[in-house]
C-alpha positions in Angstrom: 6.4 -12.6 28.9 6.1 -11.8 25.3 2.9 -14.4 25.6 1.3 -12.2 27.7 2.1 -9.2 26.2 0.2 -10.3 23.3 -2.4 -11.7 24.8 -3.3 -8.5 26.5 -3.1 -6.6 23.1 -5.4 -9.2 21.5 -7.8 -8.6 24.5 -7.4 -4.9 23.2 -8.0 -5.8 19.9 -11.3 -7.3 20.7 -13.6 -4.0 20.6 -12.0 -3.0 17.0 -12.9 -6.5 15.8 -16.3 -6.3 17.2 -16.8 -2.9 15.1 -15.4 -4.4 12.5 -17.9 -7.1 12.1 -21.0 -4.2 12.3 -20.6 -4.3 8.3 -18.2 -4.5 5.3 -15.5 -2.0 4.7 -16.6 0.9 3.0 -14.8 4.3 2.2 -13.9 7.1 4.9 -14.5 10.0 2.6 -16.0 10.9 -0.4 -12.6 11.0 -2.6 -12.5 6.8 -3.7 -15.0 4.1 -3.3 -14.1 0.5 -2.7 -15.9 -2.7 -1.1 -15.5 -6.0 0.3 -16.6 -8.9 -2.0 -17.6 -12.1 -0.3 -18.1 -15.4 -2.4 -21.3 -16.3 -1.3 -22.7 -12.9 -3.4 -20.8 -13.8 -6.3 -22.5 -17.2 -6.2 -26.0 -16.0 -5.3 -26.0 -13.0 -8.2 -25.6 -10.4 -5.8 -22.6 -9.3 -6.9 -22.0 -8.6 -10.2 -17.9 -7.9 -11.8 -18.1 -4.7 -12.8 -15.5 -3.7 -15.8 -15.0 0.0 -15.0 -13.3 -1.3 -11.2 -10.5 -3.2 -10.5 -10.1 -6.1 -7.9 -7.5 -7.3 -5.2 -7.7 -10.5 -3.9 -5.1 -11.9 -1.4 -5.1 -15.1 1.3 -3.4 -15.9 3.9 -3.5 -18.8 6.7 -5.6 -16.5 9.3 -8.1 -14.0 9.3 -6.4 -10.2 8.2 -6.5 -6.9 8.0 -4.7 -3.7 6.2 -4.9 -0.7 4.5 -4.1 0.0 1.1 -3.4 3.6 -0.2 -4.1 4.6 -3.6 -1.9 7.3 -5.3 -3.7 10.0 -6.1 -4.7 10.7 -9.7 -6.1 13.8 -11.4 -9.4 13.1 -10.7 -8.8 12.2 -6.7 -6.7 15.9 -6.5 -9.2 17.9 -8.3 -11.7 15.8 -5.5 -9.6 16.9 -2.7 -9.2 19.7 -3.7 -13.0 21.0 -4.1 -13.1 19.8 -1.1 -10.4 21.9 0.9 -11.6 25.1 -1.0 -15.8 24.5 0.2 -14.4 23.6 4.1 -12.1 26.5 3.7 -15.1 28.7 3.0 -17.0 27.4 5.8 -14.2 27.7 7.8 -13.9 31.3 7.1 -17.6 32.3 7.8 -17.8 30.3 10.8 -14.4 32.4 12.0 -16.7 35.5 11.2 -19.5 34.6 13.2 -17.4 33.6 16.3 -15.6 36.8 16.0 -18.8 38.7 16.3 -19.7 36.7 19.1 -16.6 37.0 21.2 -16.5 41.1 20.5 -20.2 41.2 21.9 -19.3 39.1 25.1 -16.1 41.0 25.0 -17.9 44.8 24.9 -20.4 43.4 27.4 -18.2 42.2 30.4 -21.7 39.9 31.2 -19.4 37.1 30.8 -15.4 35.6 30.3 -14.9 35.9 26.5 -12.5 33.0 26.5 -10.1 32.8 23.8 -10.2 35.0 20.6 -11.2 32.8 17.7 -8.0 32.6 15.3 -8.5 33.7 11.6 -8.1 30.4 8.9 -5.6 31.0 6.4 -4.6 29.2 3.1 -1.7 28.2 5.0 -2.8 26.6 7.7 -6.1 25.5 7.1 -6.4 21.6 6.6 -8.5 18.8 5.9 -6.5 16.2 6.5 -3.6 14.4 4.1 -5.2 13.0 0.6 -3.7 10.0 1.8 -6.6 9.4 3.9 -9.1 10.1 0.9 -7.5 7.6 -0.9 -7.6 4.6 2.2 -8.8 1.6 1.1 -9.3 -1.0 4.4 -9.8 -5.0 4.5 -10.6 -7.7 7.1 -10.8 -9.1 9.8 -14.3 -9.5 9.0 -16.2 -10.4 5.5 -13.5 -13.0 3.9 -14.3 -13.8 0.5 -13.8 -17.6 1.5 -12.7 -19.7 4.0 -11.4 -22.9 2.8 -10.4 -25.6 6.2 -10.1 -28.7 4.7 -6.6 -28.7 5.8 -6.9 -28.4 9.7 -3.3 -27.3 9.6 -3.1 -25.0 7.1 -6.8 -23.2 6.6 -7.2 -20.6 4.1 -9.0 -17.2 4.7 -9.5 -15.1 1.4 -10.1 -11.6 0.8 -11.3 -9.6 -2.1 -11.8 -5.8 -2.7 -13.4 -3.8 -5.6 -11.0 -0.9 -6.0 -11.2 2.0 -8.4 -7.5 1.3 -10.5 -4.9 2.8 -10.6 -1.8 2.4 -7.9 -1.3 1.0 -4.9 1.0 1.3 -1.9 0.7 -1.1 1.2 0.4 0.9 4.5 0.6 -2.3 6.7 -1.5 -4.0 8.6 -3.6 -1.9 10.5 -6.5 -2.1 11.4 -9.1 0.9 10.5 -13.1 1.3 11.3 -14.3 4.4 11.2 -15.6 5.9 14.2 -13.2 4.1 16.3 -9.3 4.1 17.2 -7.0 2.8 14.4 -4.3 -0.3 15.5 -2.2 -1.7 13.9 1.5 -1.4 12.6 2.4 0.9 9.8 5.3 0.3 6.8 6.1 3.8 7.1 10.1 2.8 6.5 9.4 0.6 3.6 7.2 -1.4 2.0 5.5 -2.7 -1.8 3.6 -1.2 -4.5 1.6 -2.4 -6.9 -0.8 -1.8 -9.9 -4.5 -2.9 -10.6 -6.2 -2.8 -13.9 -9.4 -2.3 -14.7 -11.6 -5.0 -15.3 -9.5 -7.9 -13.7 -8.8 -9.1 -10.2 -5.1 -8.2 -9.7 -3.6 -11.2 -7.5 -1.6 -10.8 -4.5 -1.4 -14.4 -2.9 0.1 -14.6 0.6 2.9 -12.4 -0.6 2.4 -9.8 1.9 3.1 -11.7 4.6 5.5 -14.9 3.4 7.3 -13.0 0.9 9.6 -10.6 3.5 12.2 -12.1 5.7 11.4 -12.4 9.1 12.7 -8.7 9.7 13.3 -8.1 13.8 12.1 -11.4 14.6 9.1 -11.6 12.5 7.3 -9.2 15.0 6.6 -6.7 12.4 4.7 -9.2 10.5 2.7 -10.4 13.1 -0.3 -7.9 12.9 -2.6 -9.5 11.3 -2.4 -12.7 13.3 -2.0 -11.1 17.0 -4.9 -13.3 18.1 -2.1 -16.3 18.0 0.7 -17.0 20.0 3.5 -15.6 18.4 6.0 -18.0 20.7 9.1 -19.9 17.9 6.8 -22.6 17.4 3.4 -20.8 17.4 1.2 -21.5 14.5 1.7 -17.8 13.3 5.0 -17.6 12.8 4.9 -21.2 10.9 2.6 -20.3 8.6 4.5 -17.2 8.1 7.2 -19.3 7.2 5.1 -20.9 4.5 6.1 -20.5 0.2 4.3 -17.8 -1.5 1.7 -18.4 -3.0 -0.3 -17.4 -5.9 -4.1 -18.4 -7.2 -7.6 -17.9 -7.4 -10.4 -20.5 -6.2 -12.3 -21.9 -8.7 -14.9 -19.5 -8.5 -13.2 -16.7 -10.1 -11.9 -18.7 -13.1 -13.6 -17.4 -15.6 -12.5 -13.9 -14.5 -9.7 -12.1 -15.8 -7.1 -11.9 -13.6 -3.0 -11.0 -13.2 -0.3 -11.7 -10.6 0.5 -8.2 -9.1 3.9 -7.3 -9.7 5.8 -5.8 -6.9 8.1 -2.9 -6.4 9.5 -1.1 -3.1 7.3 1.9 -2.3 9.6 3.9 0.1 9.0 5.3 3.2 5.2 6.4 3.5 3.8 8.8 5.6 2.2 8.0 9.2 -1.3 9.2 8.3 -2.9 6.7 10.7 -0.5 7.8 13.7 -0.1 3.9 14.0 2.9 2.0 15.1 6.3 2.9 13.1 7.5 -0.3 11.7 8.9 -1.8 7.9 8.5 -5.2 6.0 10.7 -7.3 6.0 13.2 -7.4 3.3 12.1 -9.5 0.0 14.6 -11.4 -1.8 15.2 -10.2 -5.1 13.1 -6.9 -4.7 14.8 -5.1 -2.3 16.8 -4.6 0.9 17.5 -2.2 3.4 20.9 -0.3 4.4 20.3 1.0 8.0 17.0 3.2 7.3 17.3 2.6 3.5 15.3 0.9 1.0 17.3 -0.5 -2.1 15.2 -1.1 -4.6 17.0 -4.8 -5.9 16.1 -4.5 -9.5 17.0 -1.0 -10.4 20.0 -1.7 -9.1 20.5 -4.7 -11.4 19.8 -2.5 -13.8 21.6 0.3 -13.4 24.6 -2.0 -13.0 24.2 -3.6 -16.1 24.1 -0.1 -17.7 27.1 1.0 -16.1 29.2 -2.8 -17.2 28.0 -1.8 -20.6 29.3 1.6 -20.9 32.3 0.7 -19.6 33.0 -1.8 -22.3 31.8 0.5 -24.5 34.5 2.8 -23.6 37.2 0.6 -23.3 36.6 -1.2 -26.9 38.4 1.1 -29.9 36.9 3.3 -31.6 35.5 1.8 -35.1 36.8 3.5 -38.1 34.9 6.0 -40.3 34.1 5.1 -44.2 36.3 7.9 -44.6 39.2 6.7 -42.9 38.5 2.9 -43.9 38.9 4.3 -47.8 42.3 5.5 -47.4 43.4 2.8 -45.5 42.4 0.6 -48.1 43.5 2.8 -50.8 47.3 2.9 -49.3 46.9 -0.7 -49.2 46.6 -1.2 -53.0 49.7 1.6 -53.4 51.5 -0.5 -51.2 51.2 -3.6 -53.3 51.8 -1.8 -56.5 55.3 -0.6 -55.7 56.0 -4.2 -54.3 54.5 -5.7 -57.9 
């Protein structure tokens, strides 16, 4: 049964895909530019590293997909925000010129007015969340390499060009503009992580073999819904894989760093896509019914807490004060012995 279920969402999937493929990712809005590098422009000159950018590569055993969302800086806010204040203005004129138009049509009785257009106000006029300014989509299409020596095992690799600055993992999901958005979201919990500018930031297969199997793996399972996702299915092996870290050889000479992790939280839904979470990741963090621990600060503030304590519990050290007069009594107390 499950088989078939996910056979008939791959057949669903198909379209997306297809729009996909029509050309690499590029931005929604005007708020943050990113795009998909591909290893055959590197090699040809094509594409050239560009210092001012940052770059996230990741690989996995199938083609992908997913969207990362960049937290907002000063620059993206001030963007946004130039942005709601011009379509606000619009907003407001075109308001005027409907209102005109339905008091004419109104005064007239030639026709049904319809509704009366509804005045936009500060507070609830929208252009959408910032988080979709700051969306940044990969896959299934334009891999940066596909490596299949090992029948088994292939190796399809992605890499984006990314303005820095940080990054929270929505899931994977599967976004091309124009068209319907698929996918399953980590709106209950999921990773963070940072990329500097001028290097390729390196997330390995750690989005997808680092978390436990949570619920049976079937939150996992997104970007590989093309393959049977039966207990012995080829997906759910590889998901089972080590994590894995490293470039190919042709980014060697590139400066590069292994991302390092940390629990986002809960995100928001901005996509309207499936509600799901990552799995748990050993050593990062866990989840207490609808909570996400975050493993390390926990550590942490535990160690703090054992060292007060023993702080607390040790005596007091003496003042130079107090150690003089003990010392001095000392000597007294020797001299009337002597």
């Amino acid at each position: 049964m499950r088989n078939n279920i996910t056979r008939k969402f791959a057949i669903l999937l198909l379209p997306l895909i297809a729009l996909a493929a029509t050309g690499p990712a590029q931005a929604e809005s005007r708020n943050i530019e990113f795009d998909s590098v591909e290893e055959k422009n590197l090699k040809n000159g094509k594409f050239l590293f560009d210092e001012s950018k940052g770059y996230i590569f990741l690989h996995g055993n199938s083609r992908q997909w997913g969207v990362f969302i960049k937290e907002p800086g000063q620059e993206n806010i001030a963007a946004y925000e130039a942005e709601w204040t011009e379509q606000f203005e619009k907003a407001k004129s075109k308001y005027v010129r409907e209102l005109k138009r339905w008091e004419s049509l109104t005064e007239s009785r030639a026709s049904r007015p319809g509704k009366k257009p509804v005045e936009p106000t500060a507070e609830t006029f929208s252009i959408g969340p910032i988080e979709l300014w700051n969306s940044v989509s990969f896959g299934p299409q334009f891999v940066f390499s596909k490596d299949k020596s090992d029948k088994e095992n292939p190796v399809f690799s992605y890499m984006i060009e990314v303005e820095p600055g940080n990054y929270n993992y929505f899931g994977p999901v599967l976004s091309v503009p124009g068209a319907a958005t698929t996918g399953v979201c980590y709106c209950m919990g999921s990773v963070k992580f940072s990329v500097s500018a001028g290097q390729i930031t390196d997330l390995g297969n750690f989005l997808t073999n680092a978390p436990a199997l949570d619920n049976g793996g079937t939150a996992l399972l997104g970007p590989m819904l093309l393959q049977e996702n039966s207990p012995d299915s080829k997906a759910l092996r590889w998901l089972k894989l080590p994590v894995k870290f490293g470039l190919p050889d042709s980014l060697s000479s590139y400066p590069a760093a292994r991302a390092e992790f940390a629990p986002s939280g809960k995100l928001n839904n901005v996509y309207r896509a499936m509600v799901s979470r990552m799995g748990p990741v050993e050593g990062l963090f866990r989840y207490e019914r609808d909570q996400v621990i975050d493993i390390k600060a926990e550590e942490e503030a535990a160690r703090v807490a054992a060292a007060e304590a023993a702080l607390a519990a040790s005596p007091a050290p003496e003042s130079a004060a107090e150690a003089e007069v003990t010392e001095a009594d000392a000597i007294v107390s020797d001299a009337v012995v002597e």
